[in-house]
DSSP file (Angstrom, degrees, kcal/mol; ACC not computed):
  #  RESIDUE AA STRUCTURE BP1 BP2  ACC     N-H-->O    O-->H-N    N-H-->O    O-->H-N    TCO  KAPPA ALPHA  PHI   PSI    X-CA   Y-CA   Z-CA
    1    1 A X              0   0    0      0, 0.0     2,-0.4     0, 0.0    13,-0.1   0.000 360.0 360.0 360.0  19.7  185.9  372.5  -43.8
    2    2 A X        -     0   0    0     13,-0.1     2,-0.3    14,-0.1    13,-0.3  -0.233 360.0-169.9 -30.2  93.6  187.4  374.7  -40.7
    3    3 A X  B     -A   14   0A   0     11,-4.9    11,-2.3    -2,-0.4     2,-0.4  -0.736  10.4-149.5-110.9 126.5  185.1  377.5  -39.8
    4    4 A X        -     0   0    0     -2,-0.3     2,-0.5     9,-0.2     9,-0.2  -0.882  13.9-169.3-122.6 132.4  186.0  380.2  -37.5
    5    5 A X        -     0   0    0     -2,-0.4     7,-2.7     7,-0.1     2,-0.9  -0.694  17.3-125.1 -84.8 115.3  183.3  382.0  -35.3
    6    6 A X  E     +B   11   0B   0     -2,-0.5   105,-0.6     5,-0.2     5,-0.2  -0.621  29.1 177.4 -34.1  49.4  183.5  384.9  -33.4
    7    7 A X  E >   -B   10   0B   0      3,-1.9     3,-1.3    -2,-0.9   105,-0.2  -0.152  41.2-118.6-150.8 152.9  182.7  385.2  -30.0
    8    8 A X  T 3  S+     0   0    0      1,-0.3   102,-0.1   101,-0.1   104,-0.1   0.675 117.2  32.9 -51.0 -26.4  182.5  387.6  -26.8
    9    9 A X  T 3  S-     0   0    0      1,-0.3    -1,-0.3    64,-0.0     2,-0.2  -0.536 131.7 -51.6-140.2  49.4  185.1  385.4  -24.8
   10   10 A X  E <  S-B    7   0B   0     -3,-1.3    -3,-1.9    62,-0.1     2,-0.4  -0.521  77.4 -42.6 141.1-163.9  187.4  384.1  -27.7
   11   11 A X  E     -BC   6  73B   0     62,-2.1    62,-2.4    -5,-0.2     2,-0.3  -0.837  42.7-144.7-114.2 123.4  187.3  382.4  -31.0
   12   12 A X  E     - C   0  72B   0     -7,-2.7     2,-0.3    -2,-0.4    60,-0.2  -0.735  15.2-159.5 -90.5 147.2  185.1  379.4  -31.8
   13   13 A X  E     - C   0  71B   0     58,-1.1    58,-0.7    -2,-0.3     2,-0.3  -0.948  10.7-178.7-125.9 148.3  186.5  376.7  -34.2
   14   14 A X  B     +A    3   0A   0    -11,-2.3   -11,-4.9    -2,-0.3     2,-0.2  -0.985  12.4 131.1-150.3 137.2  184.5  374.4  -36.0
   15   15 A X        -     0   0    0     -2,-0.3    54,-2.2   -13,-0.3   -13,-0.1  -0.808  43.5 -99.6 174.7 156.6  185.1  371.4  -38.5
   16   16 A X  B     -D   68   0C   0     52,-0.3    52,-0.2    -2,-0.2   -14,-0.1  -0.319  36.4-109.5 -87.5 135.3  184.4  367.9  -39.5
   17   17 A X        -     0   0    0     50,-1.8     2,-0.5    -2,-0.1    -1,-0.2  -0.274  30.2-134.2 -56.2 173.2  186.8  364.3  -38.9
   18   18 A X  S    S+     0   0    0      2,-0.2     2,-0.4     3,-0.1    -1,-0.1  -0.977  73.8   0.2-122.0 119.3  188.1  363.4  -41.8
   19   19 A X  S    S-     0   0    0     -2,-0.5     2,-0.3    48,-0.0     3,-0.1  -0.814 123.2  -2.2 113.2-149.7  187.4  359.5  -42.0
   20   20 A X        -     0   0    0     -2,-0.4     3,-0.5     1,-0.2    -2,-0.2  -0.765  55.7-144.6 -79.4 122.5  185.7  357.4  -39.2
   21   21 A X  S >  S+     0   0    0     -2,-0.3     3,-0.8     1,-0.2    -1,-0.2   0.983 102.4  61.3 -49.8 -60.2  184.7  359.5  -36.0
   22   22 A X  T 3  S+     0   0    0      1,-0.3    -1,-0.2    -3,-0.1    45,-0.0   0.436 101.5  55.5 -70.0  -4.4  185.7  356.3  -34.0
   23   23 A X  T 3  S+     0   0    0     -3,-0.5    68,-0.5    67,-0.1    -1,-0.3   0.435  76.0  97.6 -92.4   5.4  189.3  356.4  -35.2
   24   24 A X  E <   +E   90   0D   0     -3,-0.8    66,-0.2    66,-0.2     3,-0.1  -0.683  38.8 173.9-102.6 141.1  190.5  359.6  -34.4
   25   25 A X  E     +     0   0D   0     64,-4.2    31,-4.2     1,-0.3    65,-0.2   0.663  62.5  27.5-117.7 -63.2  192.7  359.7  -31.1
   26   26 A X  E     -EF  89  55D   0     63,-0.6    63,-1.8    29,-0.2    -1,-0.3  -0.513  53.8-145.0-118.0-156.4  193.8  363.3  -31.2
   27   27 A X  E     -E   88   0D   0     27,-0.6    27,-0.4    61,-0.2     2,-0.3  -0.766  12.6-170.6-126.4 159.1  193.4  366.7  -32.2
   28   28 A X  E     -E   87   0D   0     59,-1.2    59,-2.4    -2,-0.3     2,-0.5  -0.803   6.7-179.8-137.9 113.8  196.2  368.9  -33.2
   29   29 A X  E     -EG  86  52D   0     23,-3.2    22,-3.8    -2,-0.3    23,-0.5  -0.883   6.2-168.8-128.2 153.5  195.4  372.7  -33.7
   30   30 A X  E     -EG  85  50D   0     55,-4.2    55,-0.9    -2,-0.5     2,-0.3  -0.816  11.2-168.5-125.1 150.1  198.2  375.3  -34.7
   31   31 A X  E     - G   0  49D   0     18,-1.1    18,-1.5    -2,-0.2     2,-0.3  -0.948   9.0-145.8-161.0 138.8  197.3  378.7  -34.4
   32   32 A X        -     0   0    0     51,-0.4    51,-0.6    -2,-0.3     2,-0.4  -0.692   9.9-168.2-114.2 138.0  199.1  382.2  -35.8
   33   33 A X  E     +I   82   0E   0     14,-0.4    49,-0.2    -2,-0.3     2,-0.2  -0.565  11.4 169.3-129.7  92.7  199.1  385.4  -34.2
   34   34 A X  E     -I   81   0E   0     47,-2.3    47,-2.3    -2,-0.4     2,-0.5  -0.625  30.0-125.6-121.9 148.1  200.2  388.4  -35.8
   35   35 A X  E     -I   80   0E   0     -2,-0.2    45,-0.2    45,-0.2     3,-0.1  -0.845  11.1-153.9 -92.1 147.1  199.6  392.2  -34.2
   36   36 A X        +     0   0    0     43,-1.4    -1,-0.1    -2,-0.5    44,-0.1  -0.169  64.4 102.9-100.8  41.3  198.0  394.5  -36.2
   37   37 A X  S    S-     0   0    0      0, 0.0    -1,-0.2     0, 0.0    43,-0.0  -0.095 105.7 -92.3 -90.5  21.0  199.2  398.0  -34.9
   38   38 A X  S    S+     0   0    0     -3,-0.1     4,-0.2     1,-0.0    -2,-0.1   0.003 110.7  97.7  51.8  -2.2  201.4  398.1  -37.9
   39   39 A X        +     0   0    0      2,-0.1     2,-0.3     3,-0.0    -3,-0.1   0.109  64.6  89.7 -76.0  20.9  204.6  396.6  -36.3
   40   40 A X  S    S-     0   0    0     -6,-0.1     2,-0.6    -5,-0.0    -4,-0.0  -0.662  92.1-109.5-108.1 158.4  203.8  392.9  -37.8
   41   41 A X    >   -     0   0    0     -2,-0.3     3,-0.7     1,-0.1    -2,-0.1  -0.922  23.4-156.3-104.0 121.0  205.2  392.4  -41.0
   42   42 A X  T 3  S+     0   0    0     -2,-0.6    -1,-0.1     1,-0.2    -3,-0.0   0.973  91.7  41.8 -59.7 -54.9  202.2  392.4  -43.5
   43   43 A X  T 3  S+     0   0    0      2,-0.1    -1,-0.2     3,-0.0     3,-0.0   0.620  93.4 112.9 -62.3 -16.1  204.2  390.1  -46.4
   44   44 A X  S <  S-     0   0    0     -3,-0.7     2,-0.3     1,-0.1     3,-0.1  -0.392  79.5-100.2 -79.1 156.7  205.9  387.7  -43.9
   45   45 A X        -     0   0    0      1,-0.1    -1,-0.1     2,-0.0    -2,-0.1  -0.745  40.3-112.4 -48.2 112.7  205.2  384.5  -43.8
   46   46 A X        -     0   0    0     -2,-0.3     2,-0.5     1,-0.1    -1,-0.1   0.020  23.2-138.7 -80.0 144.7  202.7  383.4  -40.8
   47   47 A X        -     0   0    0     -3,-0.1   -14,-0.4     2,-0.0     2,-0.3  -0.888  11.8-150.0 -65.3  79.0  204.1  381.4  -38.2
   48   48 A X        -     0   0    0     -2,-0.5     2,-0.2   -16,-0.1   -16,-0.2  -0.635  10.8-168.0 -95.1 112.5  201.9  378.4  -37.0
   49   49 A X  E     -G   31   0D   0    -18,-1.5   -18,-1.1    -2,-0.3     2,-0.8  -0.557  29.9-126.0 -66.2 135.8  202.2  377.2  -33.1
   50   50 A X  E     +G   30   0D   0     -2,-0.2   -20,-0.2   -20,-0.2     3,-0.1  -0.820  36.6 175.4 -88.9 126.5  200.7  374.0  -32.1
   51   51 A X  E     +     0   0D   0    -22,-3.8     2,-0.2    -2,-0.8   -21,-0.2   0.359  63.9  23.2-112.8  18.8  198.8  375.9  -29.3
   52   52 A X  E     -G   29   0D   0    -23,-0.5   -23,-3.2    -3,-0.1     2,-0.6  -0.660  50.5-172.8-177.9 115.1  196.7  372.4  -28.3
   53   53 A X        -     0   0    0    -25,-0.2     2,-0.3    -2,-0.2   -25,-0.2  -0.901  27.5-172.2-110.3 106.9  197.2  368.5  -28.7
   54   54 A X        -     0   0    0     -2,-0.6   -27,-0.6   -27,-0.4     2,-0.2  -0.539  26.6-129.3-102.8 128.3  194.2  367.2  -27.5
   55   55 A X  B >   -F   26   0D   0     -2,-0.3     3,-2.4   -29,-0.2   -29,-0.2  -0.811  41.7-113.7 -92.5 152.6  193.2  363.4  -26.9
   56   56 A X  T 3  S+     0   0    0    -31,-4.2    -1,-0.1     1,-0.3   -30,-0.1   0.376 114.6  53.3 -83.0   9.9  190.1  363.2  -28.6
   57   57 A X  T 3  S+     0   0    0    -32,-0.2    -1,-0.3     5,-0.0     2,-0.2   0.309  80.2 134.3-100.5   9.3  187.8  362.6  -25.6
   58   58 A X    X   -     0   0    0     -3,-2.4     3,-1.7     1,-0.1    -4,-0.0  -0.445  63.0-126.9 -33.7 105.4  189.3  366.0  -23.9
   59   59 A X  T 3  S+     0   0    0      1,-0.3    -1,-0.1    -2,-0.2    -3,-0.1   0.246 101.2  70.6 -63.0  20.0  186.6  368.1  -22.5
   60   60 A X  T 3  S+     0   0    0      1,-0.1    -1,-0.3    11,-0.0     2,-0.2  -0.020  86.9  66.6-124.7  45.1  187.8  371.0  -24.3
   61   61 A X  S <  S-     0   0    0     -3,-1.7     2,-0.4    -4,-0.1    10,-0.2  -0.910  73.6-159.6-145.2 150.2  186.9  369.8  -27.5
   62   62 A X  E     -K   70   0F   0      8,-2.4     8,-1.3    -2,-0.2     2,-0.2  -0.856   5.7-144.7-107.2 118.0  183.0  369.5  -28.0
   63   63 A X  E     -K   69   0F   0     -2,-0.4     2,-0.3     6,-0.2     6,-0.2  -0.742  16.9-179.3 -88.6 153.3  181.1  367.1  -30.9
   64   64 A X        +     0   0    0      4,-2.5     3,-0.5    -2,-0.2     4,-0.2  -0.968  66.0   9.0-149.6 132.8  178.4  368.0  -32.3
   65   65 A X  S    S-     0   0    0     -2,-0.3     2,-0.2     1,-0.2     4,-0.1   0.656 114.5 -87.5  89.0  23.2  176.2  366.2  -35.0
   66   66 A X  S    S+     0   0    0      2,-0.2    -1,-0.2     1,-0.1   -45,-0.1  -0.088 126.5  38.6  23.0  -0.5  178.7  362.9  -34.3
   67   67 A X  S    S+     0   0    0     -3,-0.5   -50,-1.8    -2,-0.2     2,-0.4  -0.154 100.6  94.4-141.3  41.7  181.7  363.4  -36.8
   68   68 A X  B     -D   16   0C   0    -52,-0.2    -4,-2.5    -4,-0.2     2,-0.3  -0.984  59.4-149.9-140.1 129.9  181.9  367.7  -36.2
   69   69 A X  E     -K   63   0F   0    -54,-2.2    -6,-0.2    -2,-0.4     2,-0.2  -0.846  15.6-171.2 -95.9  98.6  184.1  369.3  -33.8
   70   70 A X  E     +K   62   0F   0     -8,-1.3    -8,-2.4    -2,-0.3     2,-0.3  -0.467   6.5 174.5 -70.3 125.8  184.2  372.4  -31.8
   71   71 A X  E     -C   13   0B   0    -58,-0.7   -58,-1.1    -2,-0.2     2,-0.4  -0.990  22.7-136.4-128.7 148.9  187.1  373.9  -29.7
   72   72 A X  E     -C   12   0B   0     -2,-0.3     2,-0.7   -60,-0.2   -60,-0.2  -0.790   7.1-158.3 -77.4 107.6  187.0  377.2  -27.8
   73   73 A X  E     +C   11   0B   0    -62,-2.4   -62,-2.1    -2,-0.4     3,-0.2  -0.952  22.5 161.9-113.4 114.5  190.0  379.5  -27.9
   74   74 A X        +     0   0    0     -2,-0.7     2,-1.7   -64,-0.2    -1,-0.2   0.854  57.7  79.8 -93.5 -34.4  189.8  381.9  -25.0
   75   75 A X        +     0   0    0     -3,-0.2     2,-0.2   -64,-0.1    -1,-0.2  -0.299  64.3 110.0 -91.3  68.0  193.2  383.0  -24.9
   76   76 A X        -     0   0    0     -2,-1.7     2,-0.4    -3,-0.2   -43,-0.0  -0.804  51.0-146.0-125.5 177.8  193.1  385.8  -27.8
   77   77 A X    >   -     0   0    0     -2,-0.2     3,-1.1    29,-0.0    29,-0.3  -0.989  31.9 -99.8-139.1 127.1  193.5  389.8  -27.2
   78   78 A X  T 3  S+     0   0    0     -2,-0.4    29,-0.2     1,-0.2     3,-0.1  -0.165  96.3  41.6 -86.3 176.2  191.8  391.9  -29.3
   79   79 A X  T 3  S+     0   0    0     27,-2.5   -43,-1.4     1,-0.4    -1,-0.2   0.555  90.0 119.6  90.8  16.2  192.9  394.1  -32.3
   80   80 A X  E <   -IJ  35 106E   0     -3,-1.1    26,-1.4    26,-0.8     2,-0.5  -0.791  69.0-124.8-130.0-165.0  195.1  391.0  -33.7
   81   81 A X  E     -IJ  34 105E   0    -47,-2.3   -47,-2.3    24,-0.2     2,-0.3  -0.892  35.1-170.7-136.0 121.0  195.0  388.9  -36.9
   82   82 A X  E     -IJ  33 104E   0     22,-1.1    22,-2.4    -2,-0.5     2,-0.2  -0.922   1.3-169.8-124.7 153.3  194.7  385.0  -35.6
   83   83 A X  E     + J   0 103E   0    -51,-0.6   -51,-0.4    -2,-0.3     2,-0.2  -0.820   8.6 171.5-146.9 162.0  195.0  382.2  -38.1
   84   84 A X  E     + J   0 102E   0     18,-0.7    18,-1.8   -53,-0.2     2,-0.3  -0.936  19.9 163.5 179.1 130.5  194.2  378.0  -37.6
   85   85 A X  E     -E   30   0D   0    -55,-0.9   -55,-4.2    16,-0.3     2,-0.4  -0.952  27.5-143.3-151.5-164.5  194.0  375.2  -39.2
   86   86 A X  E     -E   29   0D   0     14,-0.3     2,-0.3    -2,-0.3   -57,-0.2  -0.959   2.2-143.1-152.8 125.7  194.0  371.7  -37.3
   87   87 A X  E     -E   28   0D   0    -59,-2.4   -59,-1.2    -2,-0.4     2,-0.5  -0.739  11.6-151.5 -85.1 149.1  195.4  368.3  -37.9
   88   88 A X  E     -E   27   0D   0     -2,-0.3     8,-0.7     9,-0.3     2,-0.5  -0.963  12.8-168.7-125.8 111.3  193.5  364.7  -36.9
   89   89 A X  E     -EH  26  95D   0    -63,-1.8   -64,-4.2    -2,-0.5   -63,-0.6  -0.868  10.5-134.0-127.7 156.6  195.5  361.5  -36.1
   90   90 A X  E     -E   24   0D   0      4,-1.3   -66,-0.2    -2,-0.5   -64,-0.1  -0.117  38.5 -88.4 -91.5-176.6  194.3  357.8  -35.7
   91   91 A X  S    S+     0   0    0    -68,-0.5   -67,-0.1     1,-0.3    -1,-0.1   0.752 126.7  50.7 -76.2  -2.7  195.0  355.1  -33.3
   92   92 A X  S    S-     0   0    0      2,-0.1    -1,-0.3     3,-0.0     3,-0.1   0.736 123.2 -98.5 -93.2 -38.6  198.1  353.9  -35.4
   93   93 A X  S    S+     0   0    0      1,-0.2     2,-0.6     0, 0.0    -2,-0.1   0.450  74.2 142.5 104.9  10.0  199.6  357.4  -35.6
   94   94 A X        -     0   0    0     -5,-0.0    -4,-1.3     0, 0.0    -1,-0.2  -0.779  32.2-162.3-105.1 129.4  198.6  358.4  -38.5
   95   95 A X  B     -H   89   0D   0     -2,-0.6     2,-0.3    -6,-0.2    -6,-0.3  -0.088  16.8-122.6 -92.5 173.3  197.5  362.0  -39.1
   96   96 A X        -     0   0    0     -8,-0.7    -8,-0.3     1,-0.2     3,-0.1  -0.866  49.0 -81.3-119.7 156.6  195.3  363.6  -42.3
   97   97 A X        -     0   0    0     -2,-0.3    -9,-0.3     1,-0.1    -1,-0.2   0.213  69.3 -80.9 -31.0 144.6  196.7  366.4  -44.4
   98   98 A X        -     0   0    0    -11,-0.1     2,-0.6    -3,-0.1   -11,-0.2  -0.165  54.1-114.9 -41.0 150.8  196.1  370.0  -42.3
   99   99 A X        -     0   0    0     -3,-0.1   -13,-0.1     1,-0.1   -15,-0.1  -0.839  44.7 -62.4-110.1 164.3  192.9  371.1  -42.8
  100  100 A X        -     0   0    0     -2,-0.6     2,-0.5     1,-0.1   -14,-0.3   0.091  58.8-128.2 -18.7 140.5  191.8  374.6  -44.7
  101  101 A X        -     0   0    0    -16,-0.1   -16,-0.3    -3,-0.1     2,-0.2  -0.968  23.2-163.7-113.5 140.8  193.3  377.5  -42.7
  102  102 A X  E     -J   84   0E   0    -18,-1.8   -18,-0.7    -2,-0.5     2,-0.4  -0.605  11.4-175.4-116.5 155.2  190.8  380.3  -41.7
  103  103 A X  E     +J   83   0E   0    -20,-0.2   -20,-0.3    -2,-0.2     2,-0.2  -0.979  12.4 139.9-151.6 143.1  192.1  384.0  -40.4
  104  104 A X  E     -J   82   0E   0    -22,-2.4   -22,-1.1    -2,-0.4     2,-0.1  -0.809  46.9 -88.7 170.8-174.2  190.9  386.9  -39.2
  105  105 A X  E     -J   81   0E   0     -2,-0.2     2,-0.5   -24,-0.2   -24,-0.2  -0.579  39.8-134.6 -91.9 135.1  191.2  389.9  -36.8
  106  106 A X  E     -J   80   0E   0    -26,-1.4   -27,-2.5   -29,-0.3   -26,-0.8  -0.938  20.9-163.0 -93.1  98.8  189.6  389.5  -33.4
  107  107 A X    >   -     0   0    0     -2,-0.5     3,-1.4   -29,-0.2   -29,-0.1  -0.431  27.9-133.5 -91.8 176.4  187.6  392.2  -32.2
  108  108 A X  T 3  S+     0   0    0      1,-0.3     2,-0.1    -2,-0.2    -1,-0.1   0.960 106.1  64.5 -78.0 -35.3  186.5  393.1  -28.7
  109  109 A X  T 3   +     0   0    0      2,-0.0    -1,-0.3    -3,-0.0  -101,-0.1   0.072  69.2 144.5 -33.3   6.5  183.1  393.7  -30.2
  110  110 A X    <   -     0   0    0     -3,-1.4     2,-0.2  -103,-0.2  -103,-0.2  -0.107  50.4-122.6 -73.7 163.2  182.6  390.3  -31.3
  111  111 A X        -     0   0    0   -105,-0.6     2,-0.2  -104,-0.1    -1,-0.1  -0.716  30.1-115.0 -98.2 145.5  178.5  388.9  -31.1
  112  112 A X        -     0   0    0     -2,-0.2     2,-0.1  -105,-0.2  -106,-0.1  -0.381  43.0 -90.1 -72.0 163.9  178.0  385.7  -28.9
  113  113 A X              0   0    0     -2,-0.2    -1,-0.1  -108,-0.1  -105,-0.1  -0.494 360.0 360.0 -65.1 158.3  176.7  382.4  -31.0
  114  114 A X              0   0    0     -2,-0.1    -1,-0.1    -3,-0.1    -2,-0.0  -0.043 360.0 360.0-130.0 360.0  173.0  382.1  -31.2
């Protein structure tokens, strides 16, 4: 359930553990960046960077509602086409499936959160 929000100073991410809150150690979120001046190739296949492996008590990721997580992505420029989803692993190592991946074009124009 990966939601992304817009924001004046970057891209909010938002989405739910999968499991038990109290199991989760990290975060892993992978994140695609394509320009959209027309020198990206529209048909290619996106590339996903892990741009953050996070232990799950890392003050840059926020809970909210005990099993929902927010992280803050500051570092985007606008006029490009950003893409995410985010993996969850336990204290054994074991990780869940990717979660949904969400896209869209970051403008400078973006509205703060309410």
């Amino acid at each position: 359930d990966l939601e992304m929000r817009f924001m004046t100073d970057g891209i909010l991410l938002r989405w739910s553990i999968p499991g038990e809150p109290s199991l989760m150690t990290r975060v892993r979120i992978y994140r695609s960046e394509l320009e959209t001046d027309g020198s990206a190739c529209p048909g290619c296949p996106r590339q996903y960077i892990l741009m953050a492996d996070l232990a799950s008590g890392d003050s840059k990721i926020q809970r909210e509602d005990g099993n929902r997580l927010i992280y803050r992505d500051s570092l985007v420029k606008p006029g490009r086409l950003y893409g995410y989803y985010v993996i969850s692993c336990n204290r054994s190592g074991t990780c869940s499936e990717a979660s949904n991946q969400v896209e869209g074009k970051y403008l400078r124009n973006a509205v703060p959160d309410r």
